[in-house]
C-alpha positions as CSV (number, residue, x, y, z in Angstrom):
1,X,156.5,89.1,84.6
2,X,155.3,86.0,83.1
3,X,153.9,84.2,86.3
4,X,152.2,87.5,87.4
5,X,150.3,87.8,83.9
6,X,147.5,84.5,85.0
7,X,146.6,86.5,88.1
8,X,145.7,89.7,86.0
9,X,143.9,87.7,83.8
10,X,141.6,86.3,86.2
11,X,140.2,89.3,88.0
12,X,139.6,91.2,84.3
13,X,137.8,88.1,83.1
14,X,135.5,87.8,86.5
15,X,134.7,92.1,86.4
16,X,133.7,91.0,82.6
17,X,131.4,88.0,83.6
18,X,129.6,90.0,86.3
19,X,128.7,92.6,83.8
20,X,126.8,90.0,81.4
21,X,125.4,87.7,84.6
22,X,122.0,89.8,84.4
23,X,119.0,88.2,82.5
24,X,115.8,90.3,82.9
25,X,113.2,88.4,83.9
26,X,109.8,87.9,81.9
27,X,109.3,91.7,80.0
28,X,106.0,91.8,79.5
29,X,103.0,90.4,81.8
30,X,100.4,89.0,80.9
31,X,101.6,85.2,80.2
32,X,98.4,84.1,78.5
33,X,96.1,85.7,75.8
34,X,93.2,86.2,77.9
35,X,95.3,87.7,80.8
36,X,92.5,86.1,83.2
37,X,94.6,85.6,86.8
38,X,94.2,88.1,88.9
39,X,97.7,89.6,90.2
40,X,97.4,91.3,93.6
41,X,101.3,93.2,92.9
42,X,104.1,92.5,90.1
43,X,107.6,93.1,91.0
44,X,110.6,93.2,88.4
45,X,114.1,92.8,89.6
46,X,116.8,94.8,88.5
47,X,120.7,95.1,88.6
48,X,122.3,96.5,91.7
49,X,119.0,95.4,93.9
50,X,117.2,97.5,92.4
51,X,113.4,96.5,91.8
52,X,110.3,98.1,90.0
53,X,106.8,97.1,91.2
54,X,103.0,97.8,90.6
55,X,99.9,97.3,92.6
56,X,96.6,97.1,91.9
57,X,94.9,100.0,91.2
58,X,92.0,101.8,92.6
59,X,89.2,102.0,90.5
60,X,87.4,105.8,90.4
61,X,84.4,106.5,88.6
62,X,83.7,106.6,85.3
63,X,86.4,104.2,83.9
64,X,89.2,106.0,85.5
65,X,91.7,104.6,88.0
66,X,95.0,105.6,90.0
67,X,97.8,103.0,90.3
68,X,100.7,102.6,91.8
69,X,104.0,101.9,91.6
70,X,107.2,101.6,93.8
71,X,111.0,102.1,93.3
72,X,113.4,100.0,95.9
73,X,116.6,101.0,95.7
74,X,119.9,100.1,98.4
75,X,121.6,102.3,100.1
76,X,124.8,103.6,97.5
77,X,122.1,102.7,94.6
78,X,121.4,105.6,92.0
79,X,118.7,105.2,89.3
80,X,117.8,107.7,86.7
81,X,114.9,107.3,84.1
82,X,115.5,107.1,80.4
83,X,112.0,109.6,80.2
84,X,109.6,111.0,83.1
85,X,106.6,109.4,81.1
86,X,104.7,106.6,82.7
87,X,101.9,105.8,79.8
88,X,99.1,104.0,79.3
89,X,99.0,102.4,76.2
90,X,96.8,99.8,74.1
91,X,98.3,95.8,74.4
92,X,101.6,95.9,73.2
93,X,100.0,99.1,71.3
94,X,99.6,102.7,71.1
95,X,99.2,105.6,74.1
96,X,95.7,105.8,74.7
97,X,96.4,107.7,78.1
98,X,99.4,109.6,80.0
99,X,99.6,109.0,83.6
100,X,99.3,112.7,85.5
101,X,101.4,112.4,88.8
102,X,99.3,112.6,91.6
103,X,102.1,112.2,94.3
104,X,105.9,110.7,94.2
105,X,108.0,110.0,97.7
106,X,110.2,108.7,99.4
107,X,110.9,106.6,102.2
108,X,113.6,104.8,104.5
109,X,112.4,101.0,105.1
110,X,114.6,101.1,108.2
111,X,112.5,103.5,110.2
112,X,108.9,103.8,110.8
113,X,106.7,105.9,108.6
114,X,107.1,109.4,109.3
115,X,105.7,112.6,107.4
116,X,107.4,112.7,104.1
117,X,107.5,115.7,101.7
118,X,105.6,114.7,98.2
119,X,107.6,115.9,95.5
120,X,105.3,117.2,92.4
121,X,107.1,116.3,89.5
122,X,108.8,113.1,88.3
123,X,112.6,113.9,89.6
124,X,115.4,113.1,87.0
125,X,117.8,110.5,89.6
126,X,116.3,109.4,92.5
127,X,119.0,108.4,95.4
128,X,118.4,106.8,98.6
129,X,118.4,108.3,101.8
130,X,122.2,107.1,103.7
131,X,119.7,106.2,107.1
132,X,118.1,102.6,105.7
133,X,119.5,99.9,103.9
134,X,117.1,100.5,101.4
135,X,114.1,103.4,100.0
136,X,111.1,103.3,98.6
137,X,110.2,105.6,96.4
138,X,106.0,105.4,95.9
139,X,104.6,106.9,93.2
140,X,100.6,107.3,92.2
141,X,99.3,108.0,88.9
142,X,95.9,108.7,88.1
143,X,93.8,108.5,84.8
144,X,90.9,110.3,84.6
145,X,89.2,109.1,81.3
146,X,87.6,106.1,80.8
147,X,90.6,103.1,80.2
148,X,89.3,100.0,77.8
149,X,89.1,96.9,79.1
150,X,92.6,95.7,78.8
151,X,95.4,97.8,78.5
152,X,99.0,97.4,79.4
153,X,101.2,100.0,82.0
154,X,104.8,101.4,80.4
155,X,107.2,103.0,83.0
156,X,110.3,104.3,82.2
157,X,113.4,102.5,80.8
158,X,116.2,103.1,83.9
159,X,119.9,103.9,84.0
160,X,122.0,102.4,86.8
161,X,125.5,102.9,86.4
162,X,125.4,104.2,82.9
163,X,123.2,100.9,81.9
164,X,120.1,101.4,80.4
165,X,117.5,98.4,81.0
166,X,113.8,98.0,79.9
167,X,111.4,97.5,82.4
168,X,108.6,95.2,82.6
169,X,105.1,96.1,80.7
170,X,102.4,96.0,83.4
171,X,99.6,94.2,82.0
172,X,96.0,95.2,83.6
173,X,92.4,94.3,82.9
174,X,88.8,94.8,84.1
175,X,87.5,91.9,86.0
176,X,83.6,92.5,86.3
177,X,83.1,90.0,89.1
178,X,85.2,92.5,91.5
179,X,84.0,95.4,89.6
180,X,87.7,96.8,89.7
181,X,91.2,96.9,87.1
182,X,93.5,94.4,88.0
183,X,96.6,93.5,86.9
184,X,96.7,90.3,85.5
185,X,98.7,87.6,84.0
């Protein structure tokens, strides 16, 4: 009994260690006060190969805009969101804006696009398809109302595997030599 009690030891001590190995990379965006780089797309990793990331948006008149963002999740992944609001909110400040869903998919990266039923409301877990190694799930927000000239982008907290985890703070802009939002950094 004595000689088998090291070999327990060790695999209860390396399922422990995995739990703690994740850091979260940088939480919020923008990296300087001026937020003045121009970020094409900003990607956050998270546990499990799951990863969280926003494009550039698409500027429509009068000050409003529709953005993007995508969910990547492995085949055998589950995610669920900790709330179905994606806000828009002042710098590290209060909700100026909510974002209305204007479409949310999903689809296999191991095949070729195909027609793909838009779902109309945020859904509570979303689970890969078992066909690809991995799914997108796309989703596009619009705001209709005129956004200030900075402002930062707050998705949902997730849940994978009874975790909760924070997800990064989009950080966006207005850069008046493209006439466009951006994010920035």
């Amino acid at each position: 009994m004595r000689r088998s009690a090291p070999f327990l030891l060790l695999p209860a001590m390396l399922a422990v260690a995995g739990c703690d190995s994740y850091q979260p990379e940088q939480l919020y965006m923008a990296t300087s006060p001026a937020c003045s780089a121009w970020v094409d797309a900003s990607r956050f990793d998270l546990p499990e190969g799951v990863s969280v990331t926003a494009t550039a948006p698409v500027t429509t008149g009068r000050g409003g805009a529709e953005f993007g963002v995508i969910y990547q999740i492995p085949r055998g992944g589950k995610v669920q969101f900790t709330t179905r609001a994606f806000d828009f909110t002042q710098p590290k400040g209060a909700v100026i804006a909510k974002g209305q869903l204007l479409t949310f998919y999903q689809r296999g990266m191991n095949a070729r696009a195909e027609i793909v039923e838009v779902i109309k409301e945020v859904p509570g877990m979303l689970i890969p398809v078992a066909t690809s190694d991995a799914t997108q799930w796309r989703v596009r927000l619009g705001v209709k109302q005129g956004l200030p000239e900075r402002f930062d982008f707050v998705t949902p907290g997730i849940i994978i595997k009874g975790s909760t985890y924070p997800v990064r703070t989009f950080t966006y802009r207005w850069f008046p030599e493209r006439k466009a939002y951006g994010l920035c950094r």
